[in-house]
C-alpha positions as CSV (number, residue, x, y, z in Angstrom):
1,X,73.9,181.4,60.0
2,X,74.1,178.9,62.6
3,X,73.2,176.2,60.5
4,X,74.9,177.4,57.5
5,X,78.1,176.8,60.2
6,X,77.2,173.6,61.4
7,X,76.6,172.2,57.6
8,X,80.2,173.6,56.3
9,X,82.2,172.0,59.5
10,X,80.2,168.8,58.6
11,X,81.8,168.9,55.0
12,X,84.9,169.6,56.1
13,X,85.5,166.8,59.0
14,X,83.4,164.1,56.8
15,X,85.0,161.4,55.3
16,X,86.3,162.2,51.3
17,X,83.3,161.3,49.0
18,X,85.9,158.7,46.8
19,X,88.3,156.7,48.6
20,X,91.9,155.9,47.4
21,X,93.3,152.7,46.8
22,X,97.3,152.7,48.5
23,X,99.8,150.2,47.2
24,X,102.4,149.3,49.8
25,X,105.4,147.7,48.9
26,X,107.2,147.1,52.2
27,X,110.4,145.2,54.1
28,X,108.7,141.5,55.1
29,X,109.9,142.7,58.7
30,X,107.0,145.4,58.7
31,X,104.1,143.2,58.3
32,X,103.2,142.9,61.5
33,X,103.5,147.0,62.7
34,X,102.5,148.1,59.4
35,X,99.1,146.0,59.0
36,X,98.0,147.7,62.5
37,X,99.1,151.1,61.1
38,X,97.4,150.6,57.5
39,X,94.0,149.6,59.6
40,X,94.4,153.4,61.8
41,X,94.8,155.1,57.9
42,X,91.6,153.6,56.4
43,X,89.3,154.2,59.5
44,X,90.3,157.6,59.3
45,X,91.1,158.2,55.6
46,X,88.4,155.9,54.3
47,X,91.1,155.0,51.7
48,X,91.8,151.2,51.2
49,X,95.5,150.0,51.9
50,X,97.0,146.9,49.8
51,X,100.1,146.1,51.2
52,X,102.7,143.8,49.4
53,X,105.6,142.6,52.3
54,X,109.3,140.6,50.7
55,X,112.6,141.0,50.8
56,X,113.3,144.5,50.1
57,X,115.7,143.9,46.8
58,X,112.3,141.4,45.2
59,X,109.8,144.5,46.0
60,X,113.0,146.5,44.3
61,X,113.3,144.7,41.4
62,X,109.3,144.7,41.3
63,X,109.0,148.1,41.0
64,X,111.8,148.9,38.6
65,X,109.8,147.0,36.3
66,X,107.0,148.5,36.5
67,X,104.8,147.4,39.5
68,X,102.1,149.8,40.4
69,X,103.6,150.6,44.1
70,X,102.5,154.1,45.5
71,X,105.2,153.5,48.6
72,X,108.0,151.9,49.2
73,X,109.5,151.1,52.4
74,X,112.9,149.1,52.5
75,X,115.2,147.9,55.4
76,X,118.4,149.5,53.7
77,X,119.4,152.5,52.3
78,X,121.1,150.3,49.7
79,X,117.5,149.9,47.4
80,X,116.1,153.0,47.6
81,X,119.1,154.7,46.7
82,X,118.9,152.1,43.6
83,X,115.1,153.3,42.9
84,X,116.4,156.9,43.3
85,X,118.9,156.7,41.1
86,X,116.6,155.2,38.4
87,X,114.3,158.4,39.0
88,X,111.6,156.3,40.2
89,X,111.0,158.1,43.8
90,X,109.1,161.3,43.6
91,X,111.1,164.2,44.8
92,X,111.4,165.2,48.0
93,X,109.5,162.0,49.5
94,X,112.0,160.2,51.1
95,X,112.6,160.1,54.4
96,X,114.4,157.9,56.9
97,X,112.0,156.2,59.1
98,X,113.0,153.4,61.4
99,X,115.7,151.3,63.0
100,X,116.2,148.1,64.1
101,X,118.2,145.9,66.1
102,X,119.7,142.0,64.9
103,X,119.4,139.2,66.9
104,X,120.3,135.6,67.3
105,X,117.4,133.8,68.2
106,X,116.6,130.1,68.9
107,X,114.0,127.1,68.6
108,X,114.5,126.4,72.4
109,X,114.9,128.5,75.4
110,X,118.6,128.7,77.1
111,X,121.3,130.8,78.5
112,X,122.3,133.9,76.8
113,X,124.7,133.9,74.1
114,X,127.8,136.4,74.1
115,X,128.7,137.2,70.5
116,X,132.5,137.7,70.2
117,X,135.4,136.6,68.6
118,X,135.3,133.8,70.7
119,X,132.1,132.7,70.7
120,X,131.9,128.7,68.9
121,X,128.8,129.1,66.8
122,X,129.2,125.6,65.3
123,X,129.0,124.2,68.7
124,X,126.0,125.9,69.6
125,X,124.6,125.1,66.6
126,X,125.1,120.9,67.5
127,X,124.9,119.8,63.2
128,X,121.9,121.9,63.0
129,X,121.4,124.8,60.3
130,X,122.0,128.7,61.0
131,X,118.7,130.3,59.4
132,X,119.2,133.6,57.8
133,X,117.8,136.0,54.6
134,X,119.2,135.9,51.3
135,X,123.0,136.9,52.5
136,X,123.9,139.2,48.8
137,X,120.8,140.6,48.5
138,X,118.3,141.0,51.4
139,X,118.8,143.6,54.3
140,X,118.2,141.0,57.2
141,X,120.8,138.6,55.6
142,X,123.1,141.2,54.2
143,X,123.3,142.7,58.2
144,X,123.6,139.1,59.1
145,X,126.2,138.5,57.1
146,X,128.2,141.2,57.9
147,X,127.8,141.2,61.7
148,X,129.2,137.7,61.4
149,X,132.1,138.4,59.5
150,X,132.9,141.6,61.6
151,X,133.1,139.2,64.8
152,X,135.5,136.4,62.8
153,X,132.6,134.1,62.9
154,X,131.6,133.8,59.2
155,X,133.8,131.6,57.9
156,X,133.0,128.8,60.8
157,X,129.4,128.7,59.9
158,X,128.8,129.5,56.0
159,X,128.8,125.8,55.2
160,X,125.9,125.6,57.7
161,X,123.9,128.4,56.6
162,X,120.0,128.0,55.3
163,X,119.4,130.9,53.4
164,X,115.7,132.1,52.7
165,X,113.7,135.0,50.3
166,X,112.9,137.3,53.5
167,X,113.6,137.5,57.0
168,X,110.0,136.4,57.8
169,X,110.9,133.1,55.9
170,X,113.8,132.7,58.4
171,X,111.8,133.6,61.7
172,X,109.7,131.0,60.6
173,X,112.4,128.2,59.8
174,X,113.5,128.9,63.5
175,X,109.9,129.2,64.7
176,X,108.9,125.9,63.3
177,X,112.4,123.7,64.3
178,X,113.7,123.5,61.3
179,X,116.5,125.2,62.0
180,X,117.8,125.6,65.8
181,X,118.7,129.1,65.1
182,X,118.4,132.3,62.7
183,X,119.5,135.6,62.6
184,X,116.9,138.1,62.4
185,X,115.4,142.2,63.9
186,X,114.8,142.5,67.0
187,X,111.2,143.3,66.2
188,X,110.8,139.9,64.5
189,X,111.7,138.1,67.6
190,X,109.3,140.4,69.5
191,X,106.2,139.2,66.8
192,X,106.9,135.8,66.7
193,X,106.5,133.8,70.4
194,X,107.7,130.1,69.4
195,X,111.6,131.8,69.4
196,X,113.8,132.6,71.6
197,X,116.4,135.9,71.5
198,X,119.8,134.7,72.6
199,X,121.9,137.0,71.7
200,X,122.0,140.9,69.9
201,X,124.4,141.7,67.3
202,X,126.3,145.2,69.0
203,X,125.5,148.1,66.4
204,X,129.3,148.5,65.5
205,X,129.4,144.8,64.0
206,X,126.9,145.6,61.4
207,X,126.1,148.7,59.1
208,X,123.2,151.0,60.7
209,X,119.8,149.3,60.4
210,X,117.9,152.3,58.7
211,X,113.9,151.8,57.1
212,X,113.9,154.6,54.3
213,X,110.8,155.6,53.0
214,X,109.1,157.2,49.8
215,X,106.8,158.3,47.3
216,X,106.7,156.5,44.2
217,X,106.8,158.9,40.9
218,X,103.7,159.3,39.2
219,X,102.0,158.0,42.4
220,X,102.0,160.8,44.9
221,X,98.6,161.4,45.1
222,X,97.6,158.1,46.4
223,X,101.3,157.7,48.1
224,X,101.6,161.1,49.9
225,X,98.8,160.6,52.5
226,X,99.9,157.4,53.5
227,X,103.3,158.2,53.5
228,X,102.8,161.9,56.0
229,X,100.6,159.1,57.9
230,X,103.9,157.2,58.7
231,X,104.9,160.2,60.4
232,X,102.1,161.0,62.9
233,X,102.1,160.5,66.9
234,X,99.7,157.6,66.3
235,X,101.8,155.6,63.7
236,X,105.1,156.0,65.5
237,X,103.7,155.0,68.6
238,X,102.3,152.0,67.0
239,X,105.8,151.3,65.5
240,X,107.7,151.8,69.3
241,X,105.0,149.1,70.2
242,X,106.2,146.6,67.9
243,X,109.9,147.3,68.8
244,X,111.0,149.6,66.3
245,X,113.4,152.6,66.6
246,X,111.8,155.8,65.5
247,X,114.4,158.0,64.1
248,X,114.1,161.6,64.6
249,X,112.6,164.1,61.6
């Protein structure tokens, strides 16, 4: 009896005999929290994640025709709610997930910037080029966009704008000096040591920064795992690490 016991805990705490392969379509501003996660699922699922990180409205479009994604994670409410309409989240999946700060960050090191009303953005930027996302159509520009034109600040520094596919694309404009400064998460800022935060947008300038996550139709099996995962003590914890908000179930 003893070793009949032994024998059917082994089954049941071994690893599945098959492994799953988990598509990942995620904001370009998870990469770095999300790779560290993905590693903590396959050494204890055994499954295999393939993430896929862009601007949340290209993984969007990818999906609506047709991409094989069994998650989606986006940094607005604004493209899921475009996948759900379509029908192409299974039911009952999604779930808001994160949030996330905007900041103003730099090339060099310097003083703290005060965003108001006031503030003289062109100055500061001395001819140089503002680096943001895609401003109609990617969350981290779209945020951007509006935080600036909630502070009266837009209009002074659209003509200097250099607009990129993903917020990653911008970090690394700023990172590099190709642009003296970008608009990008808070989190960014945190992964990326050749910038500089100056400045955070306040929360009342800019819609709330929400990470809404789900369950592609057709795809739960391989989707719902990963997806609970997300969830889990050990994932949020990983995701307060990297400087995200975890918002409460």
């Amino acid at each position: 009896m003893i070793r009949f016991l032994a024998c059917l805990f082994a089954v049941f705490l071994a690893p599945p005999l098959w492994a799953r392969d988990v598509t990942v379509f995620a904001a370009a501003s998870l990469g770095t929290a999300l790779e560290e996660i993905a590693r903590a699922y396959e050494a204890e699922t055994g499954d295999h994640v393939t993430a896929s990180y862009a601007g949340s409205s290209v993984l969007a479009r990818q999906i609506e025709q047709g991409a094989p994604a069994d998650v989606f994670l986006s940094a607005n409410t604004d493209w899921m709610d475009a996948l759900e309409g379509g029908g192409l989240l299974a039911p009952g999946t999604r779930r808001d997930l994160l949030g996330n700060a905007l900041v103003l960050v730099s090339a060099e090191p310097g003083t703290p910037v005060t965003l108001t009303a006031q503030t003289d953005l062109p100055a500061l930027l001395a001819g140089g080029k503002l680096a943001m996302a895609l401003v109609d159509s990617v969350p981290a520009g779209i945020y951007g966009k509006a935080a600036l034109t909630s502070l009266g600040l837009w209009s002074g520094v659209a003509p200097s704008v250099a607009q990129s596919d993903n917020v990653r694309s911008t970090l690394a404009l700023v990172a590099t000096g190709a642009a003296p400064f970008g608009i990008v998460y808070a989190t960014d800022a945190q992964a990326e040591p050749r910038v500089h935060a100056r400045a955070t947008f306040p929360d009342d300038s800019h819609p709330p920064i929400t990470y809404p996550a789900a369950a592609l139709t057709g795809h739960e099996q391989a989707g719902l795992p990963f997806l609970t995962f997300l969830a889990t003590p050990q994932a949020r914890a990983m995701f307060e690490r990297n400087g995200f908000r975890v918002l409460a179930e």
